[in-house]
BAKOLKOL-924025 format. One record per atom (N, C-alpha, C): residue in three letters; x, y, z. Coordinates in steps of 0.02 Angstrom, whole numbers, plus 50000, padded with zeros to 5 digits. Example, Ala and Ser with C-alpha at 12.3 -4.5 7.8 and 13.67 -1.06 7.14 Angstrom:
BEGIN
Ala506604971650390;Ala506154977550390;Ala506604983550390;Ser506424988850354;Ser506844994750357;Ser506455000250394;
***
This chain:
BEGIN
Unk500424994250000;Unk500005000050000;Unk500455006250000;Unk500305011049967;Unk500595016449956;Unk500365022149978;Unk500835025450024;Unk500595031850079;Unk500655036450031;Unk500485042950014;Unk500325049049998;Unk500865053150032;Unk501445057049972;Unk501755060750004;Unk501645065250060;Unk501125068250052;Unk500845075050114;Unk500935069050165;Unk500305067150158;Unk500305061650233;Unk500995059550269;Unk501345056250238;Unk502065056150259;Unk502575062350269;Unk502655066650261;Unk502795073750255;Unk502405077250327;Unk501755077550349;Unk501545078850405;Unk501845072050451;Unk501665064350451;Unk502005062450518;Unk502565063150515;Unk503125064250462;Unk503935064350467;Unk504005070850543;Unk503555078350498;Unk503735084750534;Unk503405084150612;Unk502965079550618;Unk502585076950687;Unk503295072950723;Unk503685069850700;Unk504235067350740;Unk504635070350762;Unk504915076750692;Unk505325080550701;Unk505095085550769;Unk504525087550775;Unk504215089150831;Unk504395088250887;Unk504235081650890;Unk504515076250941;Unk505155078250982;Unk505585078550940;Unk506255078350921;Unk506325083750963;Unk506215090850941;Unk506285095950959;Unk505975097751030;Unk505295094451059;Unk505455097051107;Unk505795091251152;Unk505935085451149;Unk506225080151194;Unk507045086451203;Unk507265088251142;Unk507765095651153;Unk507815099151206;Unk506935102051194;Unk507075106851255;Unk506965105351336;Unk506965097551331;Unk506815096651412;Unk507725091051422;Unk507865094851472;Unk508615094151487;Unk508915087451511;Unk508145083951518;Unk508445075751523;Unk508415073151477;Unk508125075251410;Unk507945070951379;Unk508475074251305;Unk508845080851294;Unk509175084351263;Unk509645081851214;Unk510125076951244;Unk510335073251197;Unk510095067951148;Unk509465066851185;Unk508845060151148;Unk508735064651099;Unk508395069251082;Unk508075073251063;Unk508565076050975;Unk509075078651004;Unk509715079350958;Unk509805073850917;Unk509845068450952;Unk510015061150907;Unk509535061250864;Unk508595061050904;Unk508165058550833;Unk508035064850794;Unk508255069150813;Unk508175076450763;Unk508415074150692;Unk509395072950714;Unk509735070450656;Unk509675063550626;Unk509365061150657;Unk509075053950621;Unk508385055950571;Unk508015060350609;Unk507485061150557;Unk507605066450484;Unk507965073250501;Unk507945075850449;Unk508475070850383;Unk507985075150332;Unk507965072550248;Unk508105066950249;Unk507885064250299;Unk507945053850277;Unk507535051550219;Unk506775055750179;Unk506455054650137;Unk506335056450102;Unk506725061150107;Unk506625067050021;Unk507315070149989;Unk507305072849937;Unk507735070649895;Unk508125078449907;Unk508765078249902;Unk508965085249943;Unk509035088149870;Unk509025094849875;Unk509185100649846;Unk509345107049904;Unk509495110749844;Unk509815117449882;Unk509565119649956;Unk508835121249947;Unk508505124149984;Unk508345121350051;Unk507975113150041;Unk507955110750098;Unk508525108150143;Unk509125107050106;Unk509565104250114;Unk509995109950187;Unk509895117250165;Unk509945122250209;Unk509835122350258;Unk509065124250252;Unk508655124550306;Unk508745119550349;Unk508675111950323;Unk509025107350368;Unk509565109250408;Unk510185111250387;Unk510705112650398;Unk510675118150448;Unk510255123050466;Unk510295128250494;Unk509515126250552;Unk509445119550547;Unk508985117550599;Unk509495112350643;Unk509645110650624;Unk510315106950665;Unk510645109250700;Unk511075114250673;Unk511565117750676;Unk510965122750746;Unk510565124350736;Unk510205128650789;Unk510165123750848;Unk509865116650841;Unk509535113050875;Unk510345110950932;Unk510855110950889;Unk511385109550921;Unk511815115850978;Unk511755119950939;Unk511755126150995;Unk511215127651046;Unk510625125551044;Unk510165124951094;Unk510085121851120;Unk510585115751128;Unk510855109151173;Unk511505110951203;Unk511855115151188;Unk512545116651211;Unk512395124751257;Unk511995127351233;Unk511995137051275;Unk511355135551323;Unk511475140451302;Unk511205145451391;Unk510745152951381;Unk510635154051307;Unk510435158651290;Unk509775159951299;Unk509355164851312;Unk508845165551332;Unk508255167251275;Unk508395165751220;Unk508145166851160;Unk508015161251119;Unk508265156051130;Unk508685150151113;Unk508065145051085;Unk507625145751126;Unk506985142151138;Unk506505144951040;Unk506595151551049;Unk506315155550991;Unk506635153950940;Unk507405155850937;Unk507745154450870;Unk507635145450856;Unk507435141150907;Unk507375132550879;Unk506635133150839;Unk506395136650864;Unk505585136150822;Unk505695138650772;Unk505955146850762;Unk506105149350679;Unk506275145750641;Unk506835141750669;Unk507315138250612;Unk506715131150597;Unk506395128350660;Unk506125122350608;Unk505555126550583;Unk505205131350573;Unk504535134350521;Unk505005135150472;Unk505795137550473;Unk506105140550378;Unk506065129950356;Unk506335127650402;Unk506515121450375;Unk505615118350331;Unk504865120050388;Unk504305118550356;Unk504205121750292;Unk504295128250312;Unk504285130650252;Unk504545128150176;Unk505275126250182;Unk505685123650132;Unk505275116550095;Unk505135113150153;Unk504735106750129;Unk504135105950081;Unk503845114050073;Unk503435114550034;Unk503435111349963;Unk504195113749948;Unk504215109949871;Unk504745101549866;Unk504815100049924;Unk505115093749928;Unk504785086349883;Unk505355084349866;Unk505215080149831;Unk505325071849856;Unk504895066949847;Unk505155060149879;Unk505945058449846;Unk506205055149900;Unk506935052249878;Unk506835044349843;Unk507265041149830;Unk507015033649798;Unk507075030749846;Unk507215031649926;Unk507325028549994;Unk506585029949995;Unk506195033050005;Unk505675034550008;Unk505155028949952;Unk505315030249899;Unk504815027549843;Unk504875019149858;Unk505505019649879;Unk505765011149901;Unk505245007949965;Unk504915012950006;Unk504735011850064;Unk504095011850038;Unk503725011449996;Unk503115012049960;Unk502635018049964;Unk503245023649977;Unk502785031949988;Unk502605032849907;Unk502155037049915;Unk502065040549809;Unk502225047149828;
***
């Protein structure tokens, strides 16, 4: 049976969710980091754009595991809405098509 990109695309960003706040709670911070980078672009096919945004959700998510900043909390949410945002035009990867997504 074959899932429907959107559909898969909302539970992927529902994990990434996950992910992010297991982040912001300090026992669970390094859990959180791990399935962040386990989940992003595991299913879609990188280009420029998402490939970024990924990159600058990490890269945030990882400084908001390491500081102390009091802002820190805000800049993790910006960065994953540029990263939702980006997903708009994402495309399935053949890891994906392999897994019987369309």
């Amino acid at each position: 049976m074959h899932k429907p990109l959107a559909e898969m695309l909302e539970e992927w960003i529902a994990s990434i969710e996950d992910a992010l706040t297991q982040l912001e709670q300090r026992d669970h911070a390094q859990t959180g980091l791990h399935n962040l980078q386990a989940h992003l672009l595991e299913l879609i096919e990188r280009d420029a754009g998402v490939t970024a945004a990924a990159d600058d959700l990490l890269s945030t998510a990882t400084a908001f595991h390491e500081g102390d900043h009091p802002a820190r909390a805000r800049l993790l949410r910006e960065a994953f809405r540029r990263f939702q945002d980006r997903l708009q035009s994402a495309r399935l990867s053949e890891h994906g098509r392999m897994m019987g997504l369309e």
